[in-house]
SEROVEX-450311 format. One record per residue (C-alpha): residue number from 1; z, x, y. Coordinates in Angstrom, 2 decimals. Layout:
! SEROVEX-450311
+-----+---------+---------+---------+
: seq :       w :       u :       v :
+-----+---------+---------+---------+
: NUM :       Z :       X :       Y :
...
+-----+---------+---------+---------+
END
This chain:
! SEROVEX-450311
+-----+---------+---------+---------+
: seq :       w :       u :       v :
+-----+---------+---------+---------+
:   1 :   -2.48 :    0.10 :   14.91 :
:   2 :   -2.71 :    2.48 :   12.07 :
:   3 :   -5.25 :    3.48 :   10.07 :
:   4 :   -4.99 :    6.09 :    7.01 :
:   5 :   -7.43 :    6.72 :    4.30 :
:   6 :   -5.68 :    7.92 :    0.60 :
:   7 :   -7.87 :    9.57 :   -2.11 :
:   8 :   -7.82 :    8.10 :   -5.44 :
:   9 :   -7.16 :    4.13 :   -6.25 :
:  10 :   -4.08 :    2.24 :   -4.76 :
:  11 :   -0.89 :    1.29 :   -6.06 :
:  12 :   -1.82 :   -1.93 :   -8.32 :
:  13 :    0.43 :   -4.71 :   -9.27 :
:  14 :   -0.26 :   -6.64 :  -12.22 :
:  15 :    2.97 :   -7.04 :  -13.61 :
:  16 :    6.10 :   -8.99 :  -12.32 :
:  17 :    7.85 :   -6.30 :  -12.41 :
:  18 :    8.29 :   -4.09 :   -9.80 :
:  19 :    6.45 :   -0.95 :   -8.61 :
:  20 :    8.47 :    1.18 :   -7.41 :
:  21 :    9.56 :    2.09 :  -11.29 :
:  22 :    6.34 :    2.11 :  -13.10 :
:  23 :    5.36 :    5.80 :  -14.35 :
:  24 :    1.89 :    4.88 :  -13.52 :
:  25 :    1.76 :    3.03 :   -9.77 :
:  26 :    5.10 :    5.21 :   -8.27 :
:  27 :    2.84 :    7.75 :   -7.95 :
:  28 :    0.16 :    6.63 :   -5.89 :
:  29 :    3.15 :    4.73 :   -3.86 :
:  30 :    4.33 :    7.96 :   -3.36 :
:  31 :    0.89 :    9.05 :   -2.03 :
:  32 :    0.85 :    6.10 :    0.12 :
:  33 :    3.29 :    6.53 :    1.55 :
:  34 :    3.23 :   10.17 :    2.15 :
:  35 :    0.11 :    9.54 :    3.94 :
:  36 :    1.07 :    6.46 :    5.60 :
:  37 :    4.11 :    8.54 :    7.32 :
:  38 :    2.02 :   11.74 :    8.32 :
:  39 :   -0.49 :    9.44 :   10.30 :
:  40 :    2.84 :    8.04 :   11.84 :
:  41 :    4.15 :   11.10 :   12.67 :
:  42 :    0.67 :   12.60 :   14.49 :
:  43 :   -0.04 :    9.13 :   16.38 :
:  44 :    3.86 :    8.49 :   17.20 :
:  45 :    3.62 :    4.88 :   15.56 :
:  46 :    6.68 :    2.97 :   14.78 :
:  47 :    7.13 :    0.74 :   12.13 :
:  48 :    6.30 :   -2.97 :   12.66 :
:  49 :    9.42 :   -4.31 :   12.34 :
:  50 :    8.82 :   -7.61 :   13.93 :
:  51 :    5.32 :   -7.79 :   14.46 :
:  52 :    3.17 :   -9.77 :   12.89 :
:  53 :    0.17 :   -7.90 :   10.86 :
:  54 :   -3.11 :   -7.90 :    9.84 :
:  55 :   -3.90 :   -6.30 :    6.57 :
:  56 :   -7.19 :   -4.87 :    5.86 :
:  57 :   -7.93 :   -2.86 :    2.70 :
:  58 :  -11.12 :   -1.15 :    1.55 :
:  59 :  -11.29 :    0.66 :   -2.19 :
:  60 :  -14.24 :    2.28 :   -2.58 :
:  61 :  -15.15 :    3.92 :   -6.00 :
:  62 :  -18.05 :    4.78 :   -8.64 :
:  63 :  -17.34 :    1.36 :  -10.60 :
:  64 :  -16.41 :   -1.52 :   -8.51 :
:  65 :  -17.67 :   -4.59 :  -10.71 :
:  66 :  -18.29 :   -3.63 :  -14.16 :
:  67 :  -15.14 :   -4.32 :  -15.90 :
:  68 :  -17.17 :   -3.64 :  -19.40 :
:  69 :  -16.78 :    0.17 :  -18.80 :
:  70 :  -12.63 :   -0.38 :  -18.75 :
:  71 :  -12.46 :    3.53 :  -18.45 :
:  72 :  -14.28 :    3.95 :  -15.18 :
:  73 :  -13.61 :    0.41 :  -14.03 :
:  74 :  -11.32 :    0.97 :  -10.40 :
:  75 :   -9.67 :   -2.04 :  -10.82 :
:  76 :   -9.44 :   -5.24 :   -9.24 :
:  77 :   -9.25 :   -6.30 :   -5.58 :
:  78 :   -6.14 :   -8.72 :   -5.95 :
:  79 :   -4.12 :   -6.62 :   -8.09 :
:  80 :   -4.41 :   -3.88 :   -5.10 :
:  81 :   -3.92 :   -5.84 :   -2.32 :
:  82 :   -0.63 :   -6.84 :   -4.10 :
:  83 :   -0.16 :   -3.32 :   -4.94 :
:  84 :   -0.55 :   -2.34 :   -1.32 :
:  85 :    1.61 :   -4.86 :    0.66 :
:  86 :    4.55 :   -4.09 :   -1.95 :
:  87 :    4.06 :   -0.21 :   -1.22 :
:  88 :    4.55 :   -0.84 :    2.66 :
:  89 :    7.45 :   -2.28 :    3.03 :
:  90 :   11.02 :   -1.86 :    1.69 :
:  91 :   11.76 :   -2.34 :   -2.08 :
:  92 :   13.94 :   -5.01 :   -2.72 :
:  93 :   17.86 :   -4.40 :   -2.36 :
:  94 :   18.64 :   -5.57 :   -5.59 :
:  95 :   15.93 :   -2.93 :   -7.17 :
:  96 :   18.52 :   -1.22 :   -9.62 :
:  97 :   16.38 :    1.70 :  -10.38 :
:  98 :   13.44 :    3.19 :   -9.22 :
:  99 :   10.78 :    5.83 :  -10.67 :
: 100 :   12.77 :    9.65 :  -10.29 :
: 101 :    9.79 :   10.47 :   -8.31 :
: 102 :   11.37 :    9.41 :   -5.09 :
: 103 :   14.81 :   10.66 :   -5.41 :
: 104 :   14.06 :   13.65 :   -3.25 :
: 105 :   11.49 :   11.95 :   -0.70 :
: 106 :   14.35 :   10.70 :    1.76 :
: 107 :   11.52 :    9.98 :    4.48 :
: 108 :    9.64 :    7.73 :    2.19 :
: 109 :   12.34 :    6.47 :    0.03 :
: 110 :   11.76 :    3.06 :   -1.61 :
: 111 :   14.56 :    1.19 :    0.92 :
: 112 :   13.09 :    1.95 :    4.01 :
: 113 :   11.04 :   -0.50 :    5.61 :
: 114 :    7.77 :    2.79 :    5.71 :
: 115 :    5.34 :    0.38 :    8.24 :
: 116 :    6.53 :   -3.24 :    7.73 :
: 117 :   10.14 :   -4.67 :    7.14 :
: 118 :    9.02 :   -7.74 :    4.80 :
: 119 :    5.43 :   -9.20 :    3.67 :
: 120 :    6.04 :  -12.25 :    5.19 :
: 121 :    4.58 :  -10.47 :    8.19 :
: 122 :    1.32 :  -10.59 :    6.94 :
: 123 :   -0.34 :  -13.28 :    8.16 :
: 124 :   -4.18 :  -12.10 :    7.68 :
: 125 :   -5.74 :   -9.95 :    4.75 :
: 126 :   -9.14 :   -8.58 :    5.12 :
: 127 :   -9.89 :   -6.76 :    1.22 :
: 128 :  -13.35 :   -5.78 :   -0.37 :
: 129 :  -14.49 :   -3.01 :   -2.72 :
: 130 :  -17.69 :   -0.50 :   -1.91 :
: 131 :  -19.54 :    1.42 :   -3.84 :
: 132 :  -18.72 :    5.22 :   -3.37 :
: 133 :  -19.46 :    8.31 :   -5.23 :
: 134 :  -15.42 :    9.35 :   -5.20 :
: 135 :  -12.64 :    6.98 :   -5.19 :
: 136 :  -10.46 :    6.57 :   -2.28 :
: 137 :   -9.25 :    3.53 :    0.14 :
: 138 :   -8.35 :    2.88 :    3.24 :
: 139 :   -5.85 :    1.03 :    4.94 :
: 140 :   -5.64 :   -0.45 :    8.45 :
: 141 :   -2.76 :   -2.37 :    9.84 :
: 142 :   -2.85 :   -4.05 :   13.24 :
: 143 :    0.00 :   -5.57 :   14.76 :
: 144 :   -1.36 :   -9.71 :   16.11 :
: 145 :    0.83 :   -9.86 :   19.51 :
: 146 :    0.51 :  -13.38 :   20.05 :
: 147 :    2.96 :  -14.47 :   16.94 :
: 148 :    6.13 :  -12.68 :   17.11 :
: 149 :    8.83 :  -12.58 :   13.72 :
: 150 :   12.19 :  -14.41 :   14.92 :
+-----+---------+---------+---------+
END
């Protein structure tokens, strides 16, 4: 298992296109991932290559519901969740650019499968939003052992 906490609000995807370009999300992918690969590196974790995973994602920030106050608002849950699973796994092959943020972060670099090799691994998300005085999130993924990936 791993289990990392980021500060600040995840990667969110609420576009079709992809991530790993946007001035605004490559960022906190960047973070993510950063983080994501430092708690691999203490714990000796390898990626989950053929696992099968359960996702389970908590935000916690000042302004969880009230989407009125757009400015403060953290976001919502599905659009990070989305956000999240794309920032985990490899960006797709025929990605012809990405953000220049990763072009000297060859550890984290958008083609490397960071903890899973493809989404379809996911078989169970767990996701909510608390209410916190600072915004952060954190993210646990559990390898299931009795459903392998052929």
């Amino acid at each position: 298992m791993i289990e990392f906490t980021v500060e600040g609000r995840p990667p969110r995807k609420y576009r079709a296109n992809s991530l790993w370009s946007d001035n605004n999300e490559a960022p906190l992918i960047l973070k993510l991932r950063k983080q994501a690969l430092l708690v691999m590196k203490q714990h000796q974790i390898e990626p989950f290559l053929t696992a099968t995973v359960e996702l389970e994602l908590t935000v916690y920030a000042p302004n969880i519901t009230n989407i009125g106050e757009s400015h403060k608002y953290v976001g919502d849950l599905d659009a990070f969740v989305a956000g999240v699973c794309e920032s985990i796994y490899s960006a797709d092959k025929q990605l012809k650019t990405t953000h220049p943020i990763f072009d000297n972060e060859k550890e984290v670099d958008p083609f490397l499968p960071l903890i899973i090799k493809n989404d379809s691994q996911i078989i169970s998300i767990i996701a909510k939003k608390e209410s916190s005085e600072r915004t952060f999130y954190k993210i646990r993924i559990r390898p299931i052992e009795t459903c392998q990936m052929k």
